[in-house]
N, C-alpha and C positions, 0 to 999 in steps of 0.2 A: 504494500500500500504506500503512495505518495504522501507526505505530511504537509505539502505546500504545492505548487504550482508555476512555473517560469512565466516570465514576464512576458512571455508574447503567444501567452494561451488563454484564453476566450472563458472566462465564466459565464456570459450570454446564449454561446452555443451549446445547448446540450444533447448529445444521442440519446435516443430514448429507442427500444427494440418488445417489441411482442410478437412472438411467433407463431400465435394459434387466437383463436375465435375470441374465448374466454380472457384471455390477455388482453385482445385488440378491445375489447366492452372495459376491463377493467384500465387499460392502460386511457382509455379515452374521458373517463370518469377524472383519473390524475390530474390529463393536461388540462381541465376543464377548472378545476384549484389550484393548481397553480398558474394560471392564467390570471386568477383573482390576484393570488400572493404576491407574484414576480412577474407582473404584464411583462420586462422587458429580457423575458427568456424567446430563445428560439429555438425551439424544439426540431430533430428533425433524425431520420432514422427507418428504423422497420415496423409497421401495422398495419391494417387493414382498413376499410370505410370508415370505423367508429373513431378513430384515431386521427386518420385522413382531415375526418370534421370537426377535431378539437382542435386541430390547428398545426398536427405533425408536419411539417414537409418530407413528403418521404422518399424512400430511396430505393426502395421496392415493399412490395404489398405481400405481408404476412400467410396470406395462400400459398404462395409457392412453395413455403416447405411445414406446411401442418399437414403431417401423417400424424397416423397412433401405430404401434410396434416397431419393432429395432428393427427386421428383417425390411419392412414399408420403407424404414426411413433412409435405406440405401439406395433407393429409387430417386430420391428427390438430392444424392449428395451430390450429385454435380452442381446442380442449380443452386443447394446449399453454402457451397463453398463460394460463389465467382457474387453469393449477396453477403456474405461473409468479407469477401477480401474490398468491395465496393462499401460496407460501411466501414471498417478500418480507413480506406482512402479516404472517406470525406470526414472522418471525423478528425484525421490528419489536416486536410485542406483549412476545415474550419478552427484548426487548433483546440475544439472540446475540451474543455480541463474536467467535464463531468458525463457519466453515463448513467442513463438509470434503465437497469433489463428490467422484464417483467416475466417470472416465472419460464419455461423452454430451454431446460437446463440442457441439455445435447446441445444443445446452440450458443446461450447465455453464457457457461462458464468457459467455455473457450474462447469466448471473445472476452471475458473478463480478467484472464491469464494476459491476453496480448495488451489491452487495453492499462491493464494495472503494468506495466513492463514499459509501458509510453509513459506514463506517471499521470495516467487518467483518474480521477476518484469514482470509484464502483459502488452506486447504490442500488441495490436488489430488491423490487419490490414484490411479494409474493413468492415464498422460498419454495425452491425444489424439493422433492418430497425423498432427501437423500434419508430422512427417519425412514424411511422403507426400504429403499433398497441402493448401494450403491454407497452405504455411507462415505466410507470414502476420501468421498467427493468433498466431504468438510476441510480439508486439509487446504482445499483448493479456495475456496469459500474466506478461509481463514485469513490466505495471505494476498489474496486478490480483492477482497469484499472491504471495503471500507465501513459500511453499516447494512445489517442485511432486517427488510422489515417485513413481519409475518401475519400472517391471517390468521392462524390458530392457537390460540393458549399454550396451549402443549409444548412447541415447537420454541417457546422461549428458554427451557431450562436445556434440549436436547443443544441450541447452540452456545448457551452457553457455560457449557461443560470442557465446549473443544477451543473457547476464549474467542467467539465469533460473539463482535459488538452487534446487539441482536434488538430490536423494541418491537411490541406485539400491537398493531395497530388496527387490528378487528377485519372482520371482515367484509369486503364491500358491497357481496349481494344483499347487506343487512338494507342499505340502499336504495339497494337494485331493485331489489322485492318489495312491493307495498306489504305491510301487515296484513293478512287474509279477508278477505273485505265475505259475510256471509252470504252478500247476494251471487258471489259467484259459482258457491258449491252449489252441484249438484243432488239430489237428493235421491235414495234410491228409485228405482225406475218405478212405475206402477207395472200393473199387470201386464202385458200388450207391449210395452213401452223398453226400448234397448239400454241396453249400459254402453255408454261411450268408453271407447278404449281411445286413449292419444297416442301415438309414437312416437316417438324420440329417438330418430336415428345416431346421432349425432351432430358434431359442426363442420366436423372434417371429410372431405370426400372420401376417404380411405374407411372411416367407419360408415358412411353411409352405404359404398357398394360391401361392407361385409352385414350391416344388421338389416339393413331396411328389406331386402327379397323378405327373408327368415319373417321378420315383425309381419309382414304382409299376409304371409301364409298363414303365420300363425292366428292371425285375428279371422282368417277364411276357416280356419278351424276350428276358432272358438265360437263363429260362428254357425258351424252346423248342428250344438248342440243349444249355443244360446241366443238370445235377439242381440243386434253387437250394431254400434255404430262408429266409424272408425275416422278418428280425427289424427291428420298428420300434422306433426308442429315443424317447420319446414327452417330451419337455420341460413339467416340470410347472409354467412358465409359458402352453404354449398351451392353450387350453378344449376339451377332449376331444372336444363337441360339433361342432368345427368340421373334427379327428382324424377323425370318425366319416366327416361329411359326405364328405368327401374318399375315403375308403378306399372309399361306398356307390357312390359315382360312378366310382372307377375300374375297372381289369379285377379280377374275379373271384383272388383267391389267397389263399389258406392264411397267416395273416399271425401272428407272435408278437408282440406286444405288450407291452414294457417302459416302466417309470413308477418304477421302483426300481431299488437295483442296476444301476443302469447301467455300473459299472465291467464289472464281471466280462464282463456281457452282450458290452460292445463286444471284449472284449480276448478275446473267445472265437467271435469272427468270424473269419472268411476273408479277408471284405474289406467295406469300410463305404465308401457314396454320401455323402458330407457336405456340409454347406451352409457356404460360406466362414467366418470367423471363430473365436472362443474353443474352440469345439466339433474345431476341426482339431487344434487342441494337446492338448484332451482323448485323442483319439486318437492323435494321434502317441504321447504317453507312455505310452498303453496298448499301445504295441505293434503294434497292427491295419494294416494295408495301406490306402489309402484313395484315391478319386478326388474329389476336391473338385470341387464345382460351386456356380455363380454365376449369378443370372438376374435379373433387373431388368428393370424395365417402361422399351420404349425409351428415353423424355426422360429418367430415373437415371441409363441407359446411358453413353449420350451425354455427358452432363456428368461423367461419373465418369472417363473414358476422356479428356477434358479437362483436368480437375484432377487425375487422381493419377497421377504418375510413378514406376512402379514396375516394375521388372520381374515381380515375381509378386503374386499376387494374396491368396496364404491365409497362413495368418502361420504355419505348419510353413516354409514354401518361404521364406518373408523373415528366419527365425532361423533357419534352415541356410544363408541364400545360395545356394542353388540346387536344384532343380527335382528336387527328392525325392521329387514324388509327384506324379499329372496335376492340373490344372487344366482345367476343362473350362466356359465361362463362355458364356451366350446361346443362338446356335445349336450350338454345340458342345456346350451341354447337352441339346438333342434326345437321347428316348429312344436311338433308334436308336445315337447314335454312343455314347452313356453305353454300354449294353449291348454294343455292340466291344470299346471301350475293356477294361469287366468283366472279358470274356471271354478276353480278348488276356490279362488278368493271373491269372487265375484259372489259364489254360493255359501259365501260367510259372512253375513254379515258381522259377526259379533269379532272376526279376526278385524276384518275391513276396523273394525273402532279402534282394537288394540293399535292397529299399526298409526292410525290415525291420532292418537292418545302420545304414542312412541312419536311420533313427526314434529308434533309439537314443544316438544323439549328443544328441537335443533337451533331456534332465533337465542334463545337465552345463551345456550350452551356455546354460540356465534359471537358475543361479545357485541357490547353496544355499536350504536349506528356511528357513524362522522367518518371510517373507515380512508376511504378519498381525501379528505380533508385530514387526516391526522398524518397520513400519510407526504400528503402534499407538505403540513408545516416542516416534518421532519427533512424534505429534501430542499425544500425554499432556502431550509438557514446554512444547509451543509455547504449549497453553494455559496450562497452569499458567504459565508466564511473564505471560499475560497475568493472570492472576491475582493474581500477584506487583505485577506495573507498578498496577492497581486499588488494591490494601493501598496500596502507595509513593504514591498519587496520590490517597490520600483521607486522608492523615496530612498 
């Protein structure tokens, strides 16, 4: 880590990087306070639309390498590396004395290695989940990371054990999410009347062509023994195009398609098919019942099942500690058992409470609201210090 900054490097320019969906929505939330803080920052770097419009200038768009699996993400290294070595050059050009990544550690701490080696200061916002797998990686964290700030309670004593200066600044779907408004839940169906199932493919194109066929099938399943109405919540990260493709090729059904409003949608579900990650906790705060599912191309599998010790696997079930909702990951995501599984919950009501009871714990358990905002003060002062140490160091 740098402790100062030379005099002809830039406190105003700063790289700012998100690599995937949930990044580009949280990193966009950032720039949007610190905008408040420090109008005369200029951000500029890797995200996607949501980032785009808080004011990033960027340098390429955060789609081009959000995979999920190790084996996937060898597909996009080419592309990965030449937006890799194009943010190092401009953040060169602009002399950047600060970087702030955002979670997409495959990506993030290599560029944080290079960037701390330039005498950048590395602020990390939303820590990689090396608590699971790959610990490691903290060593790397340690002497690259200038302050790393975290979303999760937990996550505060793990870093610092290993002397990574670490503040827990909540989480920011606390935000994101309205409080569950009751006009929006659904109520059980009457007699005649179908249970809405929502999907949730994912945000990434790579989970969308592995869960969405599966999810499809499985609601045509759940449908031959129940009334089923089948609501897709559509990620306006993946290309509708490939949405389309997918829905042409599967079975035949009556499908609602959502692209906005996705709150309301989800929390006016029955029960929602989800694809592991940020989108679980979406849900859970909404309220919604839901069966998480996981599918990876064998070699992923394999090395995942390797490296990551966890007892669960979707992060509803790892901030409750326990087994709140199913999991249902590979073969166990075959239609067939998904559409059991459904149906098993659908014809319960009295589970459907329990888990609904269980979901409820996850806002508290999330740590208060301001998330974006506590986050933003913590990086506002670090640069201005560094701006301060510039004045001090050219007098």
């Amino acid at each position: 880590m740098t402790a100062g900054m030379s005099a002809d490097m830039s406190a105003d320019d700063v790289l700012v990087v998100a690599g995937e969906a949930s990044g580009d929505l949280h990193g966009a939330r950032l720039l949007a306070r610190l905008a408040e803080l420090a109008p005369g920052l200029r951000p500029f770097g890797l995200g996607g639309d949501e980032m785009r419009a808080a004011g990033l200038d960027a340098v390429a768009h955060s789609s081009e390498i959000a995979v999920v699996g190790i084996t996937e993400a060898l597909r996009v290294l080419p592309r990965a590396w030449r937006i890799y070595r194009r943010l190092l050059a401009e953040a060169e050009r602009r002399r950047a004395a600060s970087a702030v990544l955002i979670d997409s550690p495959e990506f993030n701490l290599r560029l944080a290695r290079r960037l701390s080696r330039r005498g950048v200061r590395v602020l990390y916002y939303i820590s990689p989940q090396i608590w699971a797998w790959r610990q490691g990686r903290v060593r790397t964290i340690a002497a690259c990371v200038d302050r790393m700030l975290v979303v999760f309670p937990f996550e505060v004593d793990f870093y610092r054990r290993h002397g990574v200066d670490v503040i827990h600044v909540g989480h920011p779907l606390i935000d994101e999410i309205p409080p569950l408004e009751q006009a929006w839940q659904r109520p059980p169906p009457a007699p005649g009347e179908p249970f809405v199932v929502a999907l949730l493919p994912g945000s990434r194109s790579s989970e969308v062509r592995s869960l969405l066929p599966a999810m499809l099938e499985s609601a045509r399943r759940l449908g031959e023994s129940l009334p089923v109405a089948v609501r897709l919540i559509q990620a306006p990260t993946v290309d509708a195009r490939l949405v389309d493709a997918l829905i042409a090729a599967g079975p035949a059904l009556e499908i609602e398609r959502v692209r906005r409003d996705r709150f309301p949608a989800i929390a006016g579900a029955h029960l929602a098919l989800c694809a592991s990650g940020t989108a679980t906790l979406e849900v859970g705060l909404l309220g919604t019942p839901m069966i998480v599912l996981y599918r990876l191309k064998l070699g992923s599998y394999i090395l995942a099942r390797l490296l990551v010790d966890l007892e669960h696997f979707s992060m509803v079930n790892l901030v409750l500690g326990r087994r709140a909702v199913p999991e249902l990951a590979q073969r166990d995501a075959a239609p067939e058992r998904v559409a059991a599984e459904a149906r098993r919950l659908l014809e319960s009501p009295a589970e459907i409470e329990v888990m609904r009871q269980a979901l409820a714990e996850l806002r508290p358990r999330l740590g208060a609201g301001g998330a974006s905002r506590r986050a933003a003060e913590v990086i506002a002062d670090r640069i201005a210090d560094l701006g301060r140490g510039r004045a001090e160091g050219g007098t």
